[in-house]
Residue frames as a rotation matrix with the C-alpha (Angstrom) as fourth column:
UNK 1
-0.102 -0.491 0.865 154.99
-0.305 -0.812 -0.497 55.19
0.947 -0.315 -0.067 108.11
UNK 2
0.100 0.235 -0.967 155.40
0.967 0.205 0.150 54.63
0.233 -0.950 -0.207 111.85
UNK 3
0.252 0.948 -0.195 155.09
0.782 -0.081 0.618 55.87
0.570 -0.308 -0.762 114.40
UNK 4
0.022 -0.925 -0.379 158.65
0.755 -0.233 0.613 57.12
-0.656 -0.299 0.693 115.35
UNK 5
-0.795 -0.390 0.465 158.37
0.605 -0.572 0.554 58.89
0.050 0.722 0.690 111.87
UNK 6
0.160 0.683 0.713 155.32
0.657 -0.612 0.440 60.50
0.737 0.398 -0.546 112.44
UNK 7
0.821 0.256 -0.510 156.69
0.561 -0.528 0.638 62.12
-0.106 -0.810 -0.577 115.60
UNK 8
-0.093 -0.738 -0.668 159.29
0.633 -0.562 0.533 63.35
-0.768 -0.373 0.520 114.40
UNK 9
0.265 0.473 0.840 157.14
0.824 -0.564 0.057 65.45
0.501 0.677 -0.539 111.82
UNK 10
0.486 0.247 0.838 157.86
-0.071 -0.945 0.320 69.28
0.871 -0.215 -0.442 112.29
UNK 11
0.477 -0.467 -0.744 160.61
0.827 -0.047 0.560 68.53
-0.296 -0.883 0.364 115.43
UNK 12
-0.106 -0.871 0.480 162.13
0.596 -0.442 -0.671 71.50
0.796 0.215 0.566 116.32
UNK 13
-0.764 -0.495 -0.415 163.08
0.521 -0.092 -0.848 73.47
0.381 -0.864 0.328 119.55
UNK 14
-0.950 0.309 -0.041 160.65
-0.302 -0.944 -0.131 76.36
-0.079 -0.113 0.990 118.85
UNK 15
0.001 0.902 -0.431 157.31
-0.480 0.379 0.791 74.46
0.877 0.206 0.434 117.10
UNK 16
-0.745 -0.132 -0.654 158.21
0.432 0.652 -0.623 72.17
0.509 -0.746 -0.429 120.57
UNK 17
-0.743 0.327 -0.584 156.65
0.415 -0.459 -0.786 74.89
-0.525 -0.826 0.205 123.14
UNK 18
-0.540 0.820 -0.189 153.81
-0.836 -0.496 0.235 75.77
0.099 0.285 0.953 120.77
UNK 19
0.437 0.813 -0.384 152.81
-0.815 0.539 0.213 72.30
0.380 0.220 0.898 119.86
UNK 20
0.335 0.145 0.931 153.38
-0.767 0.616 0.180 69.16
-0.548 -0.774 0.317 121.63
UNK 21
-0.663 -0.132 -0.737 154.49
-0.743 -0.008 0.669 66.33
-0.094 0.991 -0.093 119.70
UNK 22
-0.802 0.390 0.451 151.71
0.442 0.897 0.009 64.10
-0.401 0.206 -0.892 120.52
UNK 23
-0.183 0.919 -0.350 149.43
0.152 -0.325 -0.933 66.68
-0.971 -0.224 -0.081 119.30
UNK 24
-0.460 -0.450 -0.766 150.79
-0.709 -0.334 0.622 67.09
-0.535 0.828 -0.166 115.77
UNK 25
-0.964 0.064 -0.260 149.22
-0.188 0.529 0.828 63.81
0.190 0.847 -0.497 114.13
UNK 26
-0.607 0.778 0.160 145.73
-0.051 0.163 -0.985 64.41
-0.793 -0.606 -0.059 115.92
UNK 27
0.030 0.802 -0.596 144.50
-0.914 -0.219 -0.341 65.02
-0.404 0.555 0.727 112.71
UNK 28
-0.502 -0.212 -0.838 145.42
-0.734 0.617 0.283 61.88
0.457 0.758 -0.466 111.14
UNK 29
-0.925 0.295 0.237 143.91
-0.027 0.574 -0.818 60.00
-0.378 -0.764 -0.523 114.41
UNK 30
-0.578 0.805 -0.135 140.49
-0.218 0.007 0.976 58.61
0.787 0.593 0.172 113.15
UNK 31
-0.879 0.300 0.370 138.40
-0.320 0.203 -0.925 58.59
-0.353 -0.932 -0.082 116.41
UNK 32
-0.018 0.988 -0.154 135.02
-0.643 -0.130 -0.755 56.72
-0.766 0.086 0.637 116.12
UNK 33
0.158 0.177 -0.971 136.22
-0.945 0.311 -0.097 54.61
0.285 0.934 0.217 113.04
UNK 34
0.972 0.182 -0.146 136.07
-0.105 0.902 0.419 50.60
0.208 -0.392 0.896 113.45
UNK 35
0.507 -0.740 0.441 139.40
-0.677 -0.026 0.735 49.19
-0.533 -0.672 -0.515 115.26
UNK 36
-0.236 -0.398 -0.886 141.66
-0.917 0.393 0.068 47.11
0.321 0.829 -0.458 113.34
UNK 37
-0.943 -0.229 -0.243 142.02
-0.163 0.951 -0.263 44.27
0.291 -0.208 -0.934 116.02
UNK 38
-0.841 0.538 -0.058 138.62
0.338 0.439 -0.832 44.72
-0.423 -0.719 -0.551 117.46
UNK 39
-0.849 0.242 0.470 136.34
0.377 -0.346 0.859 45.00
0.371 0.906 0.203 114.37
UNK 40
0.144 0.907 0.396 133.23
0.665 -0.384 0.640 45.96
0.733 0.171 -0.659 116.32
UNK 41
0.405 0.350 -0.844 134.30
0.784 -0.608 0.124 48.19
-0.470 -0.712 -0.521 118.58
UNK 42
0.695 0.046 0.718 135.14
0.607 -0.572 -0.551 51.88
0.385 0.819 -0.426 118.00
UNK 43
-0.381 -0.910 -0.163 138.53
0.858 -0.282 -0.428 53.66
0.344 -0.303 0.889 118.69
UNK 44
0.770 0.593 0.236 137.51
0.319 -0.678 0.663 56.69
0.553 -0.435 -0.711 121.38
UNK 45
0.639 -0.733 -0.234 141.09
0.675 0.389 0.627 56.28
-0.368 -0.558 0.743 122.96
UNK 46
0.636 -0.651 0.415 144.27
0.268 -0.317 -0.910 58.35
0.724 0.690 -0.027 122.19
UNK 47
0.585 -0.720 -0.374 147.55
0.647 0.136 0.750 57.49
-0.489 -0.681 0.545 123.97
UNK 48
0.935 -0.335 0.113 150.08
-0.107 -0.573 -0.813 60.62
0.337 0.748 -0.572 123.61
UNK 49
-0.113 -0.979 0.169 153.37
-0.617 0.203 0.760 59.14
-0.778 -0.019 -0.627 124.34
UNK 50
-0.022 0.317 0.948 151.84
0.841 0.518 -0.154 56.06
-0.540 0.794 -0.277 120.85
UNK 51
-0.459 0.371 -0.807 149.95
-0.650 -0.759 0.021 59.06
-0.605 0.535 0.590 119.14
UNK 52
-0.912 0.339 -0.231 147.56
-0.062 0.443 0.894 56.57
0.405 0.830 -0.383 118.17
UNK 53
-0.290 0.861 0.417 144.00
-0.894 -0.399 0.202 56.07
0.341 -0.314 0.886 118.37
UNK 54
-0.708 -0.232 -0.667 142.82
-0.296 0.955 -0.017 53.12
0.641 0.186 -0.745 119.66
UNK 55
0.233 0.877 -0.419 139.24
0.038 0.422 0.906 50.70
0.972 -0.227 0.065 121.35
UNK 56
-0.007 -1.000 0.027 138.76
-0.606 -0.017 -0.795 49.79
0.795 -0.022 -0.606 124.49
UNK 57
0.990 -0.141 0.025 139.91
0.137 0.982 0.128 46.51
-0.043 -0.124 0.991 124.41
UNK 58
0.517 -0.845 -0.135 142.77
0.631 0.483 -0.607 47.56
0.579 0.229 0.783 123.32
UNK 59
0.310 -0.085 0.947 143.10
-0.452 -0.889 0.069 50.10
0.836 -0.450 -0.314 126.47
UNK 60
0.871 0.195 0.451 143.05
-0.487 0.456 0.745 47.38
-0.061 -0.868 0.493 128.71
UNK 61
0.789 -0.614 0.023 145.90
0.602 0.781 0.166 46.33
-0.120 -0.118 0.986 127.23
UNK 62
0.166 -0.848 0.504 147.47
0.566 -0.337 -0.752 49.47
0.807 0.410 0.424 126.75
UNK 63
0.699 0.012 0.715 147.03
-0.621 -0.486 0.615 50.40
0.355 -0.874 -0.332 130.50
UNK 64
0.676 -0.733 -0.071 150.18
0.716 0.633 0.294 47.91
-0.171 -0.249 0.953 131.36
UNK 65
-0.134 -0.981 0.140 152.44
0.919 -0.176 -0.353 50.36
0.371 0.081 0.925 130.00
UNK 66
0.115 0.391 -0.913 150.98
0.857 -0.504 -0.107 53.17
-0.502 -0.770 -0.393 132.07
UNK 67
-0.664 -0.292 0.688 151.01
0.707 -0.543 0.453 55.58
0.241 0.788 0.567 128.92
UNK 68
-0.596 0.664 -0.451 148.65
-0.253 -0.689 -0.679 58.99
-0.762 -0.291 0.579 129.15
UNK 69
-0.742 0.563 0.364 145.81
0.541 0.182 0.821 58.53
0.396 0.806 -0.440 127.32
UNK 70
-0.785 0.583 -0.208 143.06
-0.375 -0.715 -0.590 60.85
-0.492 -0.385 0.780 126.78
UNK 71
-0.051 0.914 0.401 138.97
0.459 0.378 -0.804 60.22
-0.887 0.143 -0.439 126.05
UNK 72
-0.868 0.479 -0.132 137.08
-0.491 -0.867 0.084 61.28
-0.074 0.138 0.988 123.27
UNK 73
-0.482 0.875 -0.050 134.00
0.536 0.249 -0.807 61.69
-0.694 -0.416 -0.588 122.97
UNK 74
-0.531 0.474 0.703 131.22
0.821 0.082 0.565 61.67
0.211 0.877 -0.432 120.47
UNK 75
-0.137 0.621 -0.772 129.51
0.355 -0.697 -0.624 65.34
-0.925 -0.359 -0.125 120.57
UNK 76
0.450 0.787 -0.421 127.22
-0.435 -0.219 -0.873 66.27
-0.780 0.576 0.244 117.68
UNK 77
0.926 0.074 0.370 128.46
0.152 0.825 -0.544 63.39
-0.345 0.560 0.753 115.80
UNK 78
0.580 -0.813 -0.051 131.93
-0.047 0.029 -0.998 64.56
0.814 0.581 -0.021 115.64
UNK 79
0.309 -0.776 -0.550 134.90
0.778 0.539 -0.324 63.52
0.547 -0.328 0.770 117.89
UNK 80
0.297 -0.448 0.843 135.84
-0.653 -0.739 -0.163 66.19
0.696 -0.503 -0.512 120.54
UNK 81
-0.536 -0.488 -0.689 138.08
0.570 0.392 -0.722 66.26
0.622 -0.780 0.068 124.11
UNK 82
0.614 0.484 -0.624 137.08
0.787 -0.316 0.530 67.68
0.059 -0.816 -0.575 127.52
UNK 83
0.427 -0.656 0.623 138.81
-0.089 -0.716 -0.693 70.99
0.900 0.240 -0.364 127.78
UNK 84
0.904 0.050 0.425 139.63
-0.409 -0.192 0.892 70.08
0.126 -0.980 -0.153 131.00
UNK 85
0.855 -0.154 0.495 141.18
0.206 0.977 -0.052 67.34
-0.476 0.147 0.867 129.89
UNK 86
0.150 -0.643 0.751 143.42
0.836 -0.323 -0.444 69.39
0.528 0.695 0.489 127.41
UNK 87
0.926 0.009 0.377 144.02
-0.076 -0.975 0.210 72.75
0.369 -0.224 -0.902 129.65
UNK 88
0.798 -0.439 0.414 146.28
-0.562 -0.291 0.774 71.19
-0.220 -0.850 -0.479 131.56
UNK 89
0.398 -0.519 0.756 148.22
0.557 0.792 0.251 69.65
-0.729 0.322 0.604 128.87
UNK 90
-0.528 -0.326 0.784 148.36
0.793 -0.520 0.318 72.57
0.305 0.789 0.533 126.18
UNK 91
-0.899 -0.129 -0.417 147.37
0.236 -0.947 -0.217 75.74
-0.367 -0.294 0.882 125.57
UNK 92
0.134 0.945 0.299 143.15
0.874 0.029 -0.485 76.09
-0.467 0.326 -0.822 124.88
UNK 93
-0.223 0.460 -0.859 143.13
0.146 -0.856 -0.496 79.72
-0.964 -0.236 0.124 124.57
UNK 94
-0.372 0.244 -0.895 141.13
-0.719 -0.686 0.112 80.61
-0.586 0.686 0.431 121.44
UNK 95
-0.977 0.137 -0.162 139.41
0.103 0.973 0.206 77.22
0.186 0.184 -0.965 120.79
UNK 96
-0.077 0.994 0.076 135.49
-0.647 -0.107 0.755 77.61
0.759 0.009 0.651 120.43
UNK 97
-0.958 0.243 0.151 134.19
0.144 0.866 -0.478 75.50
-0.247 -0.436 -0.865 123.53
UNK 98
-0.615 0.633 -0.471 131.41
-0.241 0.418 0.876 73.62
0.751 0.652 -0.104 123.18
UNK 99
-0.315 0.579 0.752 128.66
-0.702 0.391 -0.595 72.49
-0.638 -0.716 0.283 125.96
UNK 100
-0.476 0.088 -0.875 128.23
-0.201 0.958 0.205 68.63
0.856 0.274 -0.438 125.83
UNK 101
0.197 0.008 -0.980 126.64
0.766 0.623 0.159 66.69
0.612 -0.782 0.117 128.78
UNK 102
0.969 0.219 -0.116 127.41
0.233 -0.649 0.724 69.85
0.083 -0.728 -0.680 131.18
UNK 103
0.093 -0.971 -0.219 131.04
0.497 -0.145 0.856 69.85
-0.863 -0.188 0.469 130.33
UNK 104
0.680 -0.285 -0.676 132.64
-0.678 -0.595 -0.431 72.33
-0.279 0.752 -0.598 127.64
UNK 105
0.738 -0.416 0.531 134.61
0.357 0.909 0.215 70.63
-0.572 0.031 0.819 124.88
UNK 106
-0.208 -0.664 -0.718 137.04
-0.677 -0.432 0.596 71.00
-0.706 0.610 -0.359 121.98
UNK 107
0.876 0.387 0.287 136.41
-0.092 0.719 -0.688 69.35
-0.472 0.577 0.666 118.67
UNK 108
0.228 -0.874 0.428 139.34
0.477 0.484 0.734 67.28
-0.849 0.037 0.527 117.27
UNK 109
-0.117 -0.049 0.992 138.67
0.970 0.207 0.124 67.70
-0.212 0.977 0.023 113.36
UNK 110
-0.971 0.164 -0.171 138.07
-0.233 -0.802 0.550 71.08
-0.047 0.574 0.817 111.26
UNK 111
-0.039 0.997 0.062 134.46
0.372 0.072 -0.925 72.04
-0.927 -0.013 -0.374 111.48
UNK 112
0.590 0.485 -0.646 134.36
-0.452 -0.465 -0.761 74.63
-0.669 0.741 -0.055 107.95
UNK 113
0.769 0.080 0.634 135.53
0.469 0.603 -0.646 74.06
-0.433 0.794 0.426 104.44
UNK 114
-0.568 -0.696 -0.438 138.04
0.496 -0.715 0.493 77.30
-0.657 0.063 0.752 104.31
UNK 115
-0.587 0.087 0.805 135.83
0.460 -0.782 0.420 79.37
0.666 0.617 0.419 102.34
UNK 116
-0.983 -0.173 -0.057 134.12
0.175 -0.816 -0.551 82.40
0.049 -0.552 0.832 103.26
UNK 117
-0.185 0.982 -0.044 130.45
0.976 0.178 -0.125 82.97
-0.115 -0.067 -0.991 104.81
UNK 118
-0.922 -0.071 0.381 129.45
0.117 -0.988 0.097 86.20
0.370 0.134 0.919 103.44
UNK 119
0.338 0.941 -0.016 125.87
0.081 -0.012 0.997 85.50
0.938 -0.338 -0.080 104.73
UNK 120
-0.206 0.014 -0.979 127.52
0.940 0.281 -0.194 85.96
0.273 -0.960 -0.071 108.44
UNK 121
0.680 0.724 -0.115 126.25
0.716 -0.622 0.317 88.88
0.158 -0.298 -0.941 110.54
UNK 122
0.545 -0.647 0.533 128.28
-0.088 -0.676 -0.731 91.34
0.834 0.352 -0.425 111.71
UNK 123
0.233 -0.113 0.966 130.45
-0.957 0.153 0.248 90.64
-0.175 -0.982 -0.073 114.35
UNK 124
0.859 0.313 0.405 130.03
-0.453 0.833 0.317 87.51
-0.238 -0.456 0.858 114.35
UNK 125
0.281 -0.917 0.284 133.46
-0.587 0.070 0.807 85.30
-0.759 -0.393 -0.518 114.46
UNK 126
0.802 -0.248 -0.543 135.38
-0.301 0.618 -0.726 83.05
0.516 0.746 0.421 111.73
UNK 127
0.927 -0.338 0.166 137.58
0.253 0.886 0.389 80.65
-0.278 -0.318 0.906 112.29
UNK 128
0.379 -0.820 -0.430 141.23
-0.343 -0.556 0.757 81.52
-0.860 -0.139 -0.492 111.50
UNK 129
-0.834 -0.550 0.030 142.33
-0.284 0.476 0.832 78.70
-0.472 0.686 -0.554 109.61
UNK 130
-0.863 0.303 0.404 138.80
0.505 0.535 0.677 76.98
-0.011 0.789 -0.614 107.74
UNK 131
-0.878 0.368 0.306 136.56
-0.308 -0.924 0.228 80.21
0.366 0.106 0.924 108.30
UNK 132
-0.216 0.756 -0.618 133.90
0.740 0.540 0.401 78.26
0.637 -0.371 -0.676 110.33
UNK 133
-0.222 0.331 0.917 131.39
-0.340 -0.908 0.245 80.94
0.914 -0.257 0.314 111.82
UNK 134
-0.591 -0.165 -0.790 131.68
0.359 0.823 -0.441 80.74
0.723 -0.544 -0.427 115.80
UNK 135
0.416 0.793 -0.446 129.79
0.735 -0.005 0.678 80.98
0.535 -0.610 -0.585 118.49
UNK 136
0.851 0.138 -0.507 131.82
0.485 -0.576 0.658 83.04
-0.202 -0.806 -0.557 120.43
UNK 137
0.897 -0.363 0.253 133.39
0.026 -0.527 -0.850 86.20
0.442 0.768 -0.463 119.26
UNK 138
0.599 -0.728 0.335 136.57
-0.564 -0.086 0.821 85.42
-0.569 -0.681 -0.462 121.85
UNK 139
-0.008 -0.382 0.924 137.71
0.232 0.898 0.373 82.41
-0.973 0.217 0.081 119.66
UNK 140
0.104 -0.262 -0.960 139.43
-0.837 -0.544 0.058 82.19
-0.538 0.797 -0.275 117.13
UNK 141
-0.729 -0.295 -0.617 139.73
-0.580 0.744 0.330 78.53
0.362 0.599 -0.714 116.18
UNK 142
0.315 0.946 0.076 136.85
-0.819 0.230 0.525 75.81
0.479 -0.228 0.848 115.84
UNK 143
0.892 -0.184 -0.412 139.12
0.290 0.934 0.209 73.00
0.346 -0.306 0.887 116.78
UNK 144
0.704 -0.698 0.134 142.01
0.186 0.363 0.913 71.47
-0.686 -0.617 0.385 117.81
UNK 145
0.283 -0.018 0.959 142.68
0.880 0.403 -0.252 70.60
-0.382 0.915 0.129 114.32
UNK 146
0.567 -0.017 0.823 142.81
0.648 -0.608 -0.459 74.32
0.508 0.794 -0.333 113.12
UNK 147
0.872 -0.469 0.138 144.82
-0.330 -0.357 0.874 75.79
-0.361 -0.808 -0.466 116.42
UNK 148
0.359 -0.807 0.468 147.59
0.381 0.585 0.716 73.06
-0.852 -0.079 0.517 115.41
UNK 149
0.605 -0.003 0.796 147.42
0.781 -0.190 -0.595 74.35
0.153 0.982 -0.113 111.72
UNK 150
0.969 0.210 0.127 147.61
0.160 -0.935 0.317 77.82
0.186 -0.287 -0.940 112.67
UNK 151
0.887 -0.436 -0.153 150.01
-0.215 -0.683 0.699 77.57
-0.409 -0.587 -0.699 114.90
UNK 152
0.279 -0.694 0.664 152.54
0.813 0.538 0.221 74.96
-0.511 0.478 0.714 112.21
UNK 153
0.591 -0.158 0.791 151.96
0.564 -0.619 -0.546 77.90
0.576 0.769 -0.277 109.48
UNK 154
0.905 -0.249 0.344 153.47
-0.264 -0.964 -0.004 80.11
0.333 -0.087 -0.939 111.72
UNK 155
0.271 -0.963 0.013 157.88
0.962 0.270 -0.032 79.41
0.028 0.021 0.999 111.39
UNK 156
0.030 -0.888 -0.460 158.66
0.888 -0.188 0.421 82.33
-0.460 -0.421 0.782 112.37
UNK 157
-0.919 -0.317 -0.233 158.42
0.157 -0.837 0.524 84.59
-0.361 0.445 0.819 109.74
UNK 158
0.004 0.972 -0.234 154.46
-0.588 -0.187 -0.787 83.73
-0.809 0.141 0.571 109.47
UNK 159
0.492 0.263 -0.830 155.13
-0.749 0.615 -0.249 80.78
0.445 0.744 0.499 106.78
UNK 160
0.721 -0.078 0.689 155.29
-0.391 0.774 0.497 77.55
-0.572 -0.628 0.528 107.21
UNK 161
-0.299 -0.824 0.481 158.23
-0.394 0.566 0.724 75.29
-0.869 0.027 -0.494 105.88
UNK 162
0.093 0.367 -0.926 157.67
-0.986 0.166 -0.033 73.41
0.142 0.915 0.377 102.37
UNK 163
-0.733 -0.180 -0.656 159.40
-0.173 0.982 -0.076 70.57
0.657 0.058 -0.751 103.55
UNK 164
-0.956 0.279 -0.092 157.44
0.237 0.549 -0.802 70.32
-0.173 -0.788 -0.591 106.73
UNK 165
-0.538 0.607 -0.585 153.97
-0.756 -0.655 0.016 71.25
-0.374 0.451 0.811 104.64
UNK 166
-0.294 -0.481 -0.826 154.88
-0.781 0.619 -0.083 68.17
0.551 0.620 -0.558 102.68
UNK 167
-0.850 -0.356 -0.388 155.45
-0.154 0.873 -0.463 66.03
0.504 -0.334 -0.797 105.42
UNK 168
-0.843 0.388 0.373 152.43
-0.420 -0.043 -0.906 67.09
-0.336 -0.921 0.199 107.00
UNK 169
-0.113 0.219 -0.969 150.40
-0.987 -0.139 0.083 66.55
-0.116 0.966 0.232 104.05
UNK 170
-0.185 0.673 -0.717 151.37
-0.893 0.189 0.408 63.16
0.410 0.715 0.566 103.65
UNK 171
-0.997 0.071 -0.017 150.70
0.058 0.629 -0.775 61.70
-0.045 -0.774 -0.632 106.81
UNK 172
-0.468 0.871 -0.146 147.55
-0.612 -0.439 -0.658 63.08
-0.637 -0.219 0.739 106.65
UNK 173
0.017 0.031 -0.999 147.30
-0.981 0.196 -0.010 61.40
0.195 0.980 0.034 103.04
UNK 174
-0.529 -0.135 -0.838 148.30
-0.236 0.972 -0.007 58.12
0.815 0.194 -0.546 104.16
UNK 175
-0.971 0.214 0.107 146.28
-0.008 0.418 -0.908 57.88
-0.239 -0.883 -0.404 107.33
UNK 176
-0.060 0.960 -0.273 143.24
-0.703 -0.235 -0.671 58.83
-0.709 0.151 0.689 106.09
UNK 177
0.162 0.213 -0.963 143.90
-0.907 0.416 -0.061 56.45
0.388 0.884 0.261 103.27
UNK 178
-0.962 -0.263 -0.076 144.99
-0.160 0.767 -0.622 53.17
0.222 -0.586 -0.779 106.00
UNK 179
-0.714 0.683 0.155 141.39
0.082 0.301 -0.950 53.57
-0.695 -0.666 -0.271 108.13
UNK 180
-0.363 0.862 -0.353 137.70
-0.460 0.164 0.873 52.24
0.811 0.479 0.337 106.17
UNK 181
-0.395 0.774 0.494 134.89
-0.784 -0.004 -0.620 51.36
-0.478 -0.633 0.609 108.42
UNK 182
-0.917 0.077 -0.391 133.06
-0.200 0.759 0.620 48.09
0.345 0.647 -0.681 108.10
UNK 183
-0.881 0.470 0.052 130.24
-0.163 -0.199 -0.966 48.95
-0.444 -0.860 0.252 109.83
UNK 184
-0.450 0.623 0.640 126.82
0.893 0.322 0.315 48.38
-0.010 0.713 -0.701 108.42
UNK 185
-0.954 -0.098 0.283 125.11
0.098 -0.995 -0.013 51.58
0.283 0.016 0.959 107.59
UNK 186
-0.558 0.804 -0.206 121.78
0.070 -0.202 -0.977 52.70
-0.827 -0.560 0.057 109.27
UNK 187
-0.853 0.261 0.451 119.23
0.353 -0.348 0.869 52.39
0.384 0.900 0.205 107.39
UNK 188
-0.423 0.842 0.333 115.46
-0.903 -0.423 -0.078 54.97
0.075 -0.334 0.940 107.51
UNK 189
-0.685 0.594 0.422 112.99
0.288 0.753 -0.592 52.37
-0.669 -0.284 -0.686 109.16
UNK 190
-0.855 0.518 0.010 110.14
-0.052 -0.105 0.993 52.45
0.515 0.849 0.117 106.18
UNK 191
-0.581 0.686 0.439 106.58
-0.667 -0.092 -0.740 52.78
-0.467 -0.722 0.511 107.29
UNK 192
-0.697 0.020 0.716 104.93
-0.039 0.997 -0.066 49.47
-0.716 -0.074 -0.694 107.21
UNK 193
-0.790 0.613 -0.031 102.70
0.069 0.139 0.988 47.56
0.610 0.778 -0.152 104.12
UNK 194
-0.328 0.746 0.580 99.32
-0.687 0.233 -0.688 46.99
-0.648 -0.624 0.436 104.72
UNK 195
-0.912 -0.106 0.395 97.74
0.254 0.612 0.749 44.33
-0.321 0.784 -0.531 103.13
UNK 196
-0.771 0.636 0.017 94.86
-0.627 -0.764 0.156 45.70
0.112 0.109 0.988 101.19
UNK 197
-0.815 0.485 0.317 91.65
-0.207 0.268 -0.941 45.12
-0.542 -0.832 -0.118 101.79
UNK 198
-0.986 -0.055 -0.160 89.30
-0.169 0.256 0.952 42.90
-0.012 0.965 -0.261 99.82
């Protein structure tokens, strides 16, 4: 699939002014996984006029074509943006922020699993779309990721499209199934032999 076809996933006049279209394949965007051309470094990059993710090494070369590209950034081991960064590109409102480093983020990916926490207090928020229990009872979505959902399901009549379900579906399917890490895994440091004593 390129890249032409993944933007024109879900095109239409109305889904336009909700969702962007570089924002539409964010899920498929593996941030943090190993670069193709530059096997040790790690893609943190995402150019939204591409809609790809991408090192950077390969920023330095994609700063010639003077494309927008936004950071991310590793916060509790999962892939968020600055909301700053994103306010003034889309709409935040109802996104959990986070505190990172002294800035407030957005996380890219789905944080819950879509089932329900009966063990949550009262009050206390759920996610819309994957029922992740939030910090703050203003928000309604934990991510980016579940905002974009959200806002796809809703065509109007409050369902989403079959075809364009589909199509999302199997981009998702085939990106996730393109990117594998070749990293070596940490391993637990072991606490040292002694040699015994004779």
């Amino acid at each position: 699939m390129t890249v032409t076809d993944t933007m024109m996933i879900l095109s239409g006049d109305d889904q336009e002014k909700v969702i962007p279209r570089w924002l539409r394949p964010i899920a498929g965007a593996k941030f943090f996984s190993s670069c193709e051309t530059h096997h040790s470094k790690e893609r943190n990059y995402y150019c939204r006029v591409c809609t790809l993710a991408f090192c950077k090494d390969c920023k330095q070369q994609h700063d010639c074509s003077k494309h927008e590209i936004l950071t991310a950034y590793k916060a509790s081991h999962a892939a968020s943006f600055r909301m700053e960064d994103l306010k003034s590109l889309w709409d935040i409102s109802g996104i959990c922020p986070y505190s990172f480093n002294g800035w407030l983020v957005a996380f890219v990916y789905k944080k819950g699993t879509g089932i329900s926490r009966s063990r949550c207090k009262n009050g206390a928020a759920e996610c819309e779309s994957c029922r992740y229990v939030l910090k703050s009872p203003s928000a309604k979505y934990c991510s980016v990721e579940c905002k974009v959902e959200a806002a796809l399901k809703m065509n109007g009549s409050g369902n989403m499209d079959e075809k364009a379900k589909r199509n999302l579906e199997t981009t998702l399917e085939e990106n996730a199934r393109d990117v594998h890490s070749f990293r070596k895994r940490a391993r637990k440091q072991e606490e040292p032999q002694r040699a015994p004593f004779h």
